[in-house]
BALOBA-1460 file (C-alpha; in Angstrom, 3 decimals):
// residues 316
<rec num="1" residu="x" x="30.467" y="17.120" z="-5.732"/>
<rec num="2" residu="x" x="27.093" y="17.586" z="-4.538"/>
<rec num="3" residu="x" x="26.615" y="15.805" z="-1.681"/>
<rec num="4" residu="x" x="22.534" y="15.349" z="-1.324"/>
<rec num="5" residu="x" x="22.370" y="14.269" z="-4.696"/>
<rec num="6" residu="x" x="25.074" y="11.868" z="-4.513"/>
<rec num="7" residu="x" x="23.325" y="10.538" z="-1.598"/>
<rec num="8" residu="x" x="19.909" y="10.398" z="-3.631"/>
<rec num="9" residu="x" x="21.352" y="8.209" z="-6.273"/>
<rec num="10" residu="x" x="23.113" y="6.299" z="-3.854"/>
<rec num="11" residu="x" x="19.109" y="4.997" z="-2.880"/>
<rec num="12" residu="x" x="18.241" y="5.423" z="-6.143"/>
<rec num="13" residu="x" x="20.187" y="2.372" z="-7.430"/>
<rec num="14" residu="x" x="19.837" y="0.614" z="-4.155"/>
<rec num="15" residu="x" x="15.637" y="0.709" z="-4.834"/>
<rec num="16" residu="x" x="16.249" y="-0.035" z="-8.465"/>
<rec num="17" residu="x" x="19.492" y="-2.419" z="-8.145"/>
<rec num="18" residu="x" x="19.942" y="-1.670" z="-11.805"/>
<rec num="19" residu="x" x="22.000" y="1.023" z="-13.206"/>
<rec num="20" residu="x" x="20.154" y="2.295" z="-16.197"/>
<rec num="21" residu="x" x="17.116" y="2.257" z="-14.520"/>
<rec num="22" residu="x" x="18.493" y="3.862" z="-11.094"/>
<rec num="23" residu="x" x="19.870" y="6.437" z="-14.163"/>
<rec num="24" residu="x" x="16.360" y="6.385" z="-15.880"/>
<rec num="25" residu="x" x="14.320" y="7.655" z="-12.223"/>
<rec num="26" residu="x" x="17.042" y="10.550" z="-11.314"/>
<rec num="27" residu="x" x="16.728" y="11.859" z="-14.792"/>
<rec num="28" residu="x" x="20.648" y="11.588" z="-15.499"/>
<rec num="29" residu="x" x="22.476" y="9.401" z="-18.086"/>
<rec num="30" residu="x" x="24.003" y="6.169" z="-16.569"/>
<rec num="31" residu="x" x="27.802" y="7.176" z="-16.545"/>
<rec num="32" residu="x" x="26.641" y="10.357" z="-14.537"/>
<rec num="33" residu="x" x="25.492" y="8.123" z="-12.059"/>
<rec num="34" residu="x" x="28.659" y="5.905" z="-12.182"/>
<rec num="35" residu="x" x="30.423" y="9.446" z="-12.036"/>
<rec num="36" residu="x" x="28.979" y="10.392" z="-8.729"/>
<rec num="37" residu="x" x="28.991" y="7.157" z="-7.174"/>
<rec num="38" residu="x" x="32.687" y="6.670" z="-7.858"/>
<rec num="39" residu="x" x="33.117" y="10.342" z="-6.289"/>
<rec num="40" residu="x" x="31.053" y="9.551" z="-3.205"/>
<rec num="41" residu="x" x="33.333" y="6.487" z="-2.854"/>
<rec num="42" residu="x" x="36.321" y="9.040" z="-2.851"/>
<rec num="43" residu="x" x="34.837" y="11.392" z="-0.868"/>
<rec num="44" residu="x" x="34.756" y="8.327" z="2.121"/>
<rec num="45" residu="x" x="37.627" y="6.806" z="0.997"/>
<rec num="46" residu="x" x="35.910" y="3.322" z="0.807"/>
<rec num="47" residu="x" x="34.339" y="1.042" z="-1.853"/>
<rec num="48" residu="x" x="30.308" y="1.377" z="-2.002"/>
<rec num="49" residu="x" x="29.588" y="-0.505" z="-4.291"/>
<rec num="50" residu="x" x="30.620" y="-3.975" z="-5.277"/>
<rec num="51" residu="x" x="31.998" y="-3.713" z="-8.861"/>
<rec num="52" residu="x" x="30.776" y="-6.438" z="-11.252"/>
<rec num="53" residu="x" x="29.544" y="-6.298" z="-15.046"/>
<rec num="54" residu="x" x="26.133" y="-5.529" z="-13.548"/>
<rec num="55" residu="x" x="24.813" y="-4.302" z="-10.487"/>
<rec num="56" residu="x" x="26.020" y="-6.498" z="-7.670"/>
<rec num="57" residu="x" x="24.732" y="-5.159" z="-4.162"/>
<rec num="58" residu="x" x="26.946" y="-2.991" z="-2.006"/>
<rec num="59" residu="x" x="29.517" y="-3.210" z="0.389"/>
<rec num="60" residu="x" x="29.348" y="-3.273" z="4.011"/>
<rec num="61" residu="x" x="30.727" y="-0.040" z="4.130"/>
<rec num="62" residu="x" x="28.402" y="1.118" z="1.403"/>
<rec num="63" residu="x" x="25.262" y="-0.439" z="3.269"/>
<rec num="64" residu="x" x="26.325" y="1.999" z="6.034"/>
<rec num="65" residu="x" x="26.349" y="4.849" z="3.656"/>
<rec num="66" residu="x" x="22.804" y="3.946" z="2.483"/>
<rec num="67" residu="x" x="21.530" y="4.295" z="6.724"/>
<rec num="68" residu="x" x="23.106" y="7.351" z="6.744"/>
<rec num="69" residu="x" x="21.807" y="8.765" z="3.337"/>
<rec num="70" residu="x" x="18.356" y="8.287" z="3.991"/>
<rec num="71" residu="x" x="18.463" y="9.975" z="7.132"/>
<rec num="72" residu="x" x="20.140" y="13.135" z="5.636"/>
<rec num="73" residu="x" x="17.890" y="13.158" z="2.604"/>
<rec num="74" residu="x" x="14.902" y="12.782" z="4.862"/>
<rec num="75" residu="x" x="16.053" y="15.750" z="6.904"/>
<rec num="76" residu="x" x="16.495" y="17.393" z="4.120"/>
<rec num="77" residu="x" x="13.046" y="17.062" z="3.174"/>
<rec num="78" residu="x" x="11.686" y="17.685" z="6.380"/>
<rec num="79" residu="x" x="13.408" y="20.984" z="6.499"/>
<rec num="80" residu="x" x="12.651" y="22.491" z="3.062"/>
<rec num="81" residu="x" x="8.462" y="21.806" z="4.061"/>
<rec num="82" residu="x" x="9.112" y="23.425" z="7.091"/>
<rec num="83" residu="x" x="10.389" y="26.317" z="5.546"/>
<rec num="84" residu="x" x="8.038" y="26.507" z="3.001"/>
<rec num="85" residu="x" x="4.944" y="25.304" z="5.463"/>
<rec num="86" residu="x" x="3.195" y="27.922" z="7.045"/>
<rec num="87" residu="x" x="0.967" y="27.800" z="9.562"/>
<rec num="88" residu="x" x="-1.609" y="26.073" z="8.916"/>
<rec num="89" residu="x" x="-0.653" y="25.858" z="5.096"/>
<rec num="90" residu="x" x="1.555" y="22.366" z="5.422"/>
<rec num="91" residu="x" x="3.536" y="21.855" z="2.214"/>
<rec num="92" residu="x" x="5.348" y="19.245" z="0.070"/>
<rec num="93" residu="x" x="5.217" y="15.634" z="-0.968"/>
<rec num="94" residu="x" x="3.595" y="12.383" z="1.268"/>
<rec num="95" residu="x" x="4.589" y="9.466" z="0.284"/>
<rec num="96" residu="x" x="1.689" y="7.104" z="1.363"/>
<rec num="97" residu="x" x="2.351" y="2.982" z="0.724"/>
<rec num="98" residu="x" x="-1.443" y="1.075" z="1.098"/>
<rec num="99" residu="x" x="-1.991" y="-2.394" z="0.642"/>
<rec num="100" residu="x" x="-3.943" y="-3.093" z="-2.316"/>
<rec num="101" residu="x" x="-7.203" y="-3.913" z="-0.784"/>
<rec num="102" residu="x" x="-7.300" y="-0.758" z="1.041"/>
<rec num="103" residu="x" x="-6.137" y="1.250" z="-2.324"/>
<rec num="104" residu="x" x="-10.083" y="2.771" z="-2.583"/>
<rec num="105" residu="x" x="-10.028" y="3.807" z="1.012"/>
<rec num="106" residu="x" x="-6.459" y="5.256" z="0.709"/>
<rec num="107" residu="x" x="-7.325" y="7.411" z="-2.670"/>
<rec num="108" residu="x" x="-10.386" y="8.630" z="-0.920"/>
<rec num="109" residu="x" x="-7.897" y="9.754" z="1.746"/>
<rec num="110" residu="x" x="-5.323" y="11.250" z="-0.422"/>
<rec num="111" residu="x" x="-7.822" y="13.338" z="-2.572"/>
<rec num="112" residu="x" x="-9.831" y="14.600" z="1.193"/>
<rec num="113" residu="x" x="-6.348" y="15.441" z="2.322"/>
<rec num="114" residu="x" x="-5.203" y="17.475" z="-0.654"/>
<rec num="115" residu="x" x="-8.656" y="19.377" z="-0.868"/>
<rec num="116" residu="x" x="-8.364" y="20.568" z="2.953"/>
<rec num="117" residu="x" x="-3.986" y="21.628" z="2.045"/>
<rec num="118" residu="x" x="-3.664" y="22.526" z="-1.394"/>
<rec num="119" residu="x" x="0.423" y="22.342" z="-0.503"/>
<rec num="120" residu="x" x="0.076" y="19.318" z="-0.123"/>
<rec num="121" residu="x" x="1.107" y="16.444" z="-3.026"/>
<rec num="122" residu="x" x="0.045" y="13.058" z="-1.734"/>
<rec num="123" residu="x" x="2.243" y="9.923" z="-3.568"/>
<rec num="124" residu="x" x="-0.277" y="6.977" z="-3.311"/>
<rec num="125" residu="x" x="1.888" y="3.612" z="-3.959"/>
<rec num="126" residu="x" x="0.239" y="-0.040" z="-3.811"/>
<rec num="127" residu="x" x="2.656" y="-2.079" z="-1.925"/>
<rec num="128" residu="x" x="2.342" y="-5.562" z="-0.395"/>
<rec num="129" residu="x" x="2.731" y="-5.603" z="3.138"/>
<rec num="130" residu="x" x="6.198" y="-6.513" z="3.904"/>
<rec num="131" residu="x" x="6.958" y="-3.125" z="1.511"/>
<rec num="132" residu="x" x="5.026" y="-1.274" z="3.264"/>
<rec num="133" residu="x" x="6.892" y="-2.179" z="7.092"/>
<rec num="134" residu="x" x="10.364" y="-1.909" z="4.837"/>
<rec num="135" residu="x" x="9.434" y="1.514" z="3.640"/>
<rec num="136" residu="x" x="8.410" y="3.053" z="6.608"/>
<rec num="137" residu="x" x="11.703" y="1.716" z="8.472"/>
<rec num="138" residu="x" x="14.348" y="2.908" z="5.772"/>
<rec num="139" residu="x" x="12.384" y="6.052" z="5.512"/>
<rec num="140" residu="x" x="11.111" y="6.431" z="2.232"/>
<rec num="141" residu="x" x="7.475" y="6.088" z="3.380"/>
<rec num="142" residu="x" x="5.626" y="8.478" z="5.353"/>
<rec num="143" residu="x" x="2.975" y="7.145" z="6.565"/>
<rec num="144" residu="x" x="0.929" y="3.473" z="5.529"/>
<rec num="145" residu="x" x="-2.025" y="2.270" z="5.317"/>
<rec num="146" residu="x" x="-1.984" y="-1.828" z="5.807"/>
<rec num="147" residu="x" x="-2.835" y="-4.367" z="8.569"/>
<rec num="148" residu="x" x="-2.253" y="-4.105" z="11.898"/>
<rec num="149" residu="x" x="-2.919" y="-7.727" z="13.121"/>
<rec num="150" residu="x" x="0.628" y="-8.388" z="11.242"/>
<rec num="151" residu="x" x="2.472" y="-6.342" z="13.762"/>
<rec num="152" residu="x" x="4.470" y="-6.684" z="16.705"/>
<rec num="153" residu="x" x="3.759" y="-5.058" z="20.505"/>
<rec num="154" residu="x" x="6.661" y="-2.801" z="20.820"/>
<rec num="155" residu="x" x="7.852" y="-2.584" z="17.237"/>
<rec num="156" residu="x" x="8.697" y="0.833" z="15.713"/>
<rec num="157" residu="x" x="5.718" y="1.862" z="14.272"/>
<rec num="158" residu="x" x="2.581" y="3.839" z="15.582"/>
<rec num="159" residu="x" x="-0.389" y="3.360" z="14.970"/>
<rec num="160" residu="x" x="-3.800" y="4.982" z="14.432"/>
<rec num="161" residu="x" x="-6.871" y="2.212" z="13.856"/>
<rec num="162" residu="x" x="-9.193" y="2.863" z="11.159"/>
<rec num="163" residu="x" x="-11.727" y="0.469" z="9.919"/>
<rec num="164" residu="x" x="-12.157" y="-3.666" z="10.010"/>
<rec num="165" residu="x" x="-12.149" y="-5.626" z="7.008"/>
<rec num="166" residu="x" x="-14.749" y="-8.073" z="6.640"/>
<rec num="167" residu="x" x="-15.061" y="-10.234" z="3.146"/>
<rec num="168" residu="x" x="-17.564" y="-11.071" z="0.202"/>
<rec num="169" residu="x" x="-17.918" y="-13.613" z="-2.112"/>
<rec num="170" residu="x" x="-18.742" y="-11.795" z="-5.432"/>
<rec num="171" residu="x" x="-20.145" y="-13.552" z="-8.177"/>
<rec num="172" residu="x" x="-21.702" y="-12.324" z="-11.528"/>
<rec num="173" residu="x" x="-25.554" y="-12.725" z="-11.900"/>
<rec num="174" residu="x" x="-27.235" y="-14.131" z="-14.923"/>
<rec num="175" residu="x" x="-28.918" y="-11.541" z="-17.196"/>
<rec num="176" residu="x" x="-32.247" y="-11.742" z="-15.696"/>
<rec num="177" residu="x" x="-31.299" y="-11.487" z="-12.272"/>
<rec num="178" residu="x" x="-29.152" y="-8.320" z="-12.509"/>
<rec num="179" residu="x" x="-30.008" y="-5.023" z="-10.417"/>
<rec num="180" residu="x" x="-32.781" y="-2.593" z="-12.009"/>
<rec num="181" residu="x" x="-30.872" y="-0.051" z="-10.284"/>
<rec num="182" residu="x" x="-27.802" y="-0.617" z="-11.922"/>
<rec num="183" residu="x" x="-26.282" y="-1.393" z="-8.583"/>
<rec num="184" residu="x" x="-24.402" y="-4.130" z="-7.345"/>
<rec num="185" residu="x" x="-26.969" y="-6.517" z="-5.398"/>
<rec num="186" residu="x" x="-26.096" y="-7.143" z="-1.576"/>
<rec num="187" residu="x" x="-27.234" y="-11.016" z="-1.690"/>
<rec num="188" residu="x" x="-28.125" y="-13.482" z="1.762"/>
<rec num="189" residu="x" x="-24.907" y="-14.659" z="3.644"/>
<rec num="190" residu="x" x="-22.890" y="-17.785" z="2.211"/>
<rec num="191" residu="x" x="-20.628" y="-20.336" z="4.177"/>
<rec num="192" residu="x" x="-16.640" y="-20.381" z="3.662"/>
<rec num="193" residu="x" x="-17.491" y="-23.581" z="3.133"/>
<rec num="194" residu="x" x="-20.024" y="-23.389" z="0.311"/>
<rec num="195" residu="x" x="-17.362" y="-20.588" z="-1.339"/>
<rec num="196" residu="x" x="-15.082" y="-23.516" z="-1.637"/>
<rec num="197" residu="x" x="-17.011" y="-25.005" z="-4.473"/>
<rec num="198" residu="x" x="-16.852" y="-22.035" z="-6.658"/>
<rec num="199" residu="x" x="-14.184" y="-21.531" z="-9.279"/>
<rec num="200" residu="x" x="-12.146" y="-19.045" z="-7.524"/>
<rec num="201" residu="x" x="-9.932" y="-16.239" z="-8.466"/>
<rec num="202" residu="x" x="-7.987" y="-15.379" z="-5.544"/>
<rec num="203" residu="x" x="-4.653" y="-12.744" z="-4.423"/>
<rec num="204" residu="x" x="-1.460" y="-14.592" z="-4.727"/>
<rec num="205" residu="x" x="-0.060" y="-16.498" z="-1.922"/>
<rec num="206" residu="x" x="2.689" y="-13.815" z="-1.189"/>
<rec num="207" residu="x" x="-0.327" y="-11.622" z="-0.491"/>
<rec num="208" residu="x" x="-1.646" y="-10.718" z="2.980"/>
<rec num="209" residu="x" x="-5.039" y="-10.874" z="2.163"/>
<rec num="210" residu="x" x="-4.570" y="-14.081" z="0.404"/>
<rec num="211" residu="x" x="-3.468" y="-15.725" z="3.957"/>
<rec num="212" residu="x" x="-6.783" y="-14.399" z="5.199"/>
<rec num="213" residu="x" x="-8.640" y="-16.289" z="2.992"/>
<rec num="214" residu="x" x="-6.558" y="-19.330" z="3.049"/>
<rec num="215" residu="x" x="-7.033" y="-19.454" z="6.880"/>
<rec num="216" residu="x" x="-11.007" y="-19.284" z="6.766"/>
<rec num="217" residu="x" x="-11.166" y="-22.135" z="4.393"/>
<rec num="218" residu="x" x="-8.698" y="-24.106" z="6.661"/>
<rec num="219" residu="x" x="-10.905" y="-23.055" z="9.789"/>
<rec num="220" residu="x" x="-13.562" y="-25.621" z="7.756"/>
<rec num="221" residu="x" x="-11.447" y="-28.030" z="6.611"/>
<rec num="222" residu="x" x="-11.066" y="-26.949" z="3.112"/>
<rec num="223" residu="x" x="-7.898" y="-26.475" z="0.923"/>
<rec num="224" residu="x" x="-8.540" y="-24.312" z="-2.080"/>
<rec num="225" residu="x" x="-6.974" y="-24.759" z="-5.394"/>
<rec num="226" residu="x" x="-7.909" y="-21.126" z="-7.466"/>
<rec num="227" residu="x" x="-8.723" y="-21.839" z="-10.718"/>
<rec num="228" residu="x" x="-7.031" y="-18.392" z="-11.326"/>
<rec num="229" residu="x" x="-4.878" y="-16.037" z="-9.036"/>
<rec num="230" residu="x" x="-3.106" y="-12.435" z="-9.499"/>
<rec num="231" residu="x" x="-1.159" y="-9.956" z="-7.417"/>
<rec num="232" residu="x" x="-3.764" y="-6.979" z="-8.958"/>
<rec num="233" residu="x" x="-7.093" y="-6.098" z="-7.509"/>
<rec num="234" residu="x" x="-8.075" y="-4.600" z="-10.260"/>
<rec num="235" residu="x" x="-7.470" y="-7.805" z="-11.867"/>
<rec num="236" residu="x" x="-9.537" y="-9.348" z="-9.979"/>
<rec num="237" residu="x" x="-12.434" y="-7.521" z="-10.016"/>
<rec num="238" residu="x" x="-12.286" y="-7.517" z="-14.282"/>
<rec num="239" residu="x" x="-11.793" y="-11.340" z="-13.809"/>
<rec num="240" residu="x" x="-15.389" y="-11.578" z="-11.843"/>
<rec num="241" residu="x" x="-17.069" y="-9.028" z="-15.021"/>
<rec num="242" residu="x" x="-15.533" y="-10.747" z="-17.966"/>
<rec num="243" residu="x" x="-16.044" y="-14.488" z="-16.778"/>
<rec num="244" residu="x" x="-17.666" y="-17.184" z="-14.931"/>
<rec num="245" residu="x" x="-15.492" y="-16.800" z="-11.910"/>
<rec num="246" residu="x" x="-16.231" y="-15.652" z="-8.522"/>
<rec num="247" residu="x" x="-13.969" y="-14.171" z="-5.998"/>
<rec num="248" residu="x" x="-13.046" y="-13.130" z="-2.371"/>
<rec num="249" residu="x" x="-13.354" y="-9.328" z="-1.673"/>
<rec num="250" residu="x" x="-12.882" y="-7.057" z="1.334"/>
<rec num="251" residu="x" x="-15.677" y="-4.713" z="1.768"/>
<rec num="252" residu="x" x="-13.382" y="-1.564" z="0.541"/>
<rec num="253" residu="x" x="-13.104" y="-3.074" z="-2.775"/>
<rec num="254" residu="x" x="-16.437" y="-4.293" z="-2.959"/>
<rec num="255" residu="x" x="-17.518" y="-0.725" z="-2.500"/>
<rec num="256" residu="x" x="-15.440" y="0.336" z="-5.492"/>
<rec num="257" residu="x" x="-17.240" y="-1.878" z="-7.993"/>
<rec num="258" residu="x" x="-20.857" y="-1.057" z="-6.167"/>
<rec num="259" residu="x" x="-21.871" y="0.735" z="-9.930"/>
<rec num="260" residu="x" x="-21.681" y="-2.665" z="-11.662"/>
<rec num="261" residu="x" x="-25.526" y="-3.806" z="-11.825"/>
<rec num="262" residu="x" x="-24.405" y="-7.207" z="-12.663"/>
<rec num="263" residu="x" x="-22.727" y="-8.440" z="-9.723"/>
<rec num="264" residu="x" x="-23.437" y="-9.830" z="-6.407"/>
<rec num="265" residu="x" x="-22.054" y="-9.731" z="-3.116"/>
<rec num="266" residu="x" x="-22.500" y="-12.533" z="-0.515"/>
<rec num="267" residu="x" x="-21.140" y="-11.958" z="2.818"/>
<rec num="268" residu="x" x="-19.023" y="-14.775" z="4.131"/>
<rec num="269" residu="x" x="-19.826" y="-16.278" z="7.693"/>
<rec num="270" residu="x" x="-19.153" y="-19.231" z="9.168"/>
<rec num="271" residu="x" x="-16.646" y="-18.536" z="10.069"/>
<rec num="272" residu="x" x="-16.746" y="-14.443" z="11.015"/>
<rec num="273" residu="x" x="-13.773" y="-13.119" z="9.315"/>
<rec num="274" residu="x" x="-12.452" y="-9.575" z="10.167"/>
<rec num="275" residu="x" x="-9.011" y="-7.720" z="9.931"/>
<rec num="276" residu="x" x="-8.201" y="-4.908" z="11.302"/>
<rec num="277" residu="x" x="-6.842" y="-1.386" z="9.616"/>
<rec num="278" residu="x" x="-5.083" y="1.459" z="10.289"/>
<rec num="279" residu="x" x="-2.555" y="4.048" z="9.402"/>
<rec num="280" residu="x" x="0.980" y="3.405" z="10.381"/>
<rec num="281" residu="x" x="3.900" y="5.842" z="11.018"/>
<rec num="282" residu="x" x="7.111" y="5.672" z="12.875"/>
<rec num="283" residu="x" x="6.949" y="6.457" z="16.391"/>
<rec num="284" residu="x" x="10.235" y="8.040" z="17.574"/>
<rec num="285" residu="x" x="10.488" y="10.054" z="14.176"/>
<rec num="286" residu="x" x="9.687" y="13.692" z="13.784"/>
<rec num="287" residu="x" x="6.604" y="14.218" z="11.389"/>
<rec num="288" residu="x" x="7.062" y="17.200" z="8.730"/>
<rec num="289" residu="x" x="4.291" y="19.184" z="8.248"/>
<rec num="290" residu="x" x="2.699" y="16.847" z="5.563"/>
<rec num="291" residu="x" x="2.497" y="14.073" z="8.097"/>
<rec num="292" residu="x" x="1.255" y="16.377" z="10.429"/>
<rec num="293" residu="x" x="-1.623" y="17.296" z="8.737"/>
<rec num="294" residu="x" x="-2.287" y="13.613" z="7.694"/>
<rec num="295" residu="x" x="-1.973" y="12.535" z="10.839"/>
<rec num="296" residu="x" x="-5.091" y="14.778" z="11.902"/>
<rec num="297" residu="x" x="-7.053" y="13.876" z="9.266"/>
<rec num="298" residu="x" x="-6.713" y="10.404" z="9.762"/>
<rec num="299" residu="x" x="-7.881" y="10.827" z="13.037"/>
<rec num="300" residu="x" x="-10.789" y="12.847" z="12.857"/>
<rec num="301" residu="x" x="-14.013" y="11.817" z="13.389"/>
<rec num="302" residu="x" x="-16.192" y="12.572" z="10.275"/>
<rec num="303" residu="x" x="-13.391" y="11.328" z="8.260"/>
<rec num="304" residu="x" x="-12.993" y="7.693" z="10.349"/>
<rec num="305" residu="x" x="-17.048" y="7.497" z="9.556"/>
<rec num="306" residu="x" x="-16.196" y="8.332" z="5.929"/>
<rec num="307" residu="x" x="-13.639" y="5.379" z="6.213"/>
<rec num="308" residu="x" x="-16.211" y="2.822" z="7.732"/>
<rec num="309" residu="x" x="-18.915" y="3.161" z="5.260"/>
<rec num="310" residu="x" x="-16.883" y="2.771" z="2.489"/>
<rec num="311" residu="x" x="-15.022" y="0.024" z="3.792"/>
<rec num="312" residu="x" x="-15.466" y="-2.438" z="6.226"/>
<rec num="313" residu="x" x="-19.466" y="-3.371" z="6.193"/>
<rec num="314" residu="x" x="-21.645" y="-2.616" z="3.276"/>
<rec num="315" residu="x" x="-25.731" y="-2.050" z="3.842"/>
<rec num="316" residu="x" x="-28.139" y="-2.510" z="1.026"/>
């Protein structure tokens, strides 16, 4: 029995918690999997994992296992880019969760960072907060870009401030009004309030930027009902081209869709809404080279510019 990849499909089906499908992502047929689960559980001489006609969780013991596993898998990884790192020449994978509003910023990121370290492979994953904090604590994120507001003084993670959020009501413009530039057209400053009369398509509640919003209308007395919401940015950008609907956007992803002539942005006062940025990482961990090098990107100074204009406050 090999026991690192044992171990890897041990959090393979815990990610998945489906057989076929943990099967499916380690490129192995399902009763291999079974196979080397059953011999892991022989191996410790305890159950793993609970045996029903479909996957049913894992033991105690097995959720022990799991701790363990990620730690030795992570060391493993650690160690084979440290062998093949050299100096100055970091190598292998970063596995990078982002929050979906701050997916433009993060790709920017990801791209600068494998220009300046060929060795490098960045793994750019949209994740919802709460993922994101999960991921970094069981390991199988390196580093995260999300918001820092949502964080505790003293928790595990470190981090590195980047840019501040603020938010845009974007609307489409009527034929005759769009931009002779072909350029999305920076508009006067609208009220929260006067958003709230606009059919809306908003983030879903579960959504961290959605609670944003949801608190600025509250802060004037307004409860509103979407006419349309979705988990996918993208979604609702193409919502904002292909109808009469209007949305909420942070600057980042306003940026993104600057090329479309025939919307507008409004910035949104009244109240001032920002949220903070930033890269996250676990403190007491050791960084592998990737990291490393990510880690000094993400703090240098032509980069954090970079970050700002492209994010958090748009100029006509």
């Amino acid at each position: 029995m090999n026991l690192l990849t044992s171990l890897r499909y041990l959090v393979a089906l815990n990610e998945h918690r489906h057989f076929a499908r943990a099967a499916q992502a380690c490129h192995i047929t399902q009763p291999a999997l079974s196979n080397a689960l059953r011999a892991l559980e022989k191996e410790f001489g305890t159950p793993i994992v609970k045996r029903a006609r479909s996957y049913a969780g894992l033991t105690p013991e097995g959720e022990c296992v799991l701790v363990s596993a990620r730690r030795m898998l992570r060391e493993h990884a650690l160690l084979q880019q440290e062998l093949a790192s050299r100096a100055g020449q970091p190598r292998g994978r970063l596995q990078l969760g982002v929050v979906p509003t701050a997916v433009p910023v993060a790709a920017r990121f990801a791209a600068m960072l494998q220009a300046a370290h060929p060795g490098i492979a960045p793994v750019v994953r949209a994740l919802s907060s709460q993922q994101i904090e999960e991921g970094l604590e069981n390991l199988t994120l390196d580093l995260a870009l999300g918001f820092t507001e949502r964080l505790k003084k003293g928790g595990p993670f470190a981090v590195l401030p980047q840019y501040t959020e603020q938010y845009f009501l974007v609307r489409r413009l009527d034929k005759p009004a769009r931009s002779q530039h072909g350029e999305l057209r920076l508009g006067a400053e609208m009220a929260w309030a006067d958003a709230a009369k606009l059919p809306l398509c908003l983030l879903t509640p579960d959504m961290h930027n959605r609670s944003t919003v949801d608190h600025a209308f509250k802060q004037v007395g307004v409860a509103v009902q979407p006419v349309m919401e979705t988990n996918s940015v993208l979604t609702l950008a193409l919502s904002v081209l292909a109808g009469d609907m209007c949305s909420v956007l942070p600057g980042a992803l306003v940026g993104a869709v600057r090329s479309q002539g025939e919307l507008e942005a409004l910035p949104l006062v009244q109240p001032e809404m920002r949220t903070p940025v930033g890269f996250l990482h676990l403190a007491a961990t050791r960084a592998p080279p990737a990291l490393e090098a990510a880690l000094v990107l993400a703090q240098d100074a032509q980069w954090l510019q970079h970050a700002a204009q492209h994010s958090g406050s748009l100029k006509p």
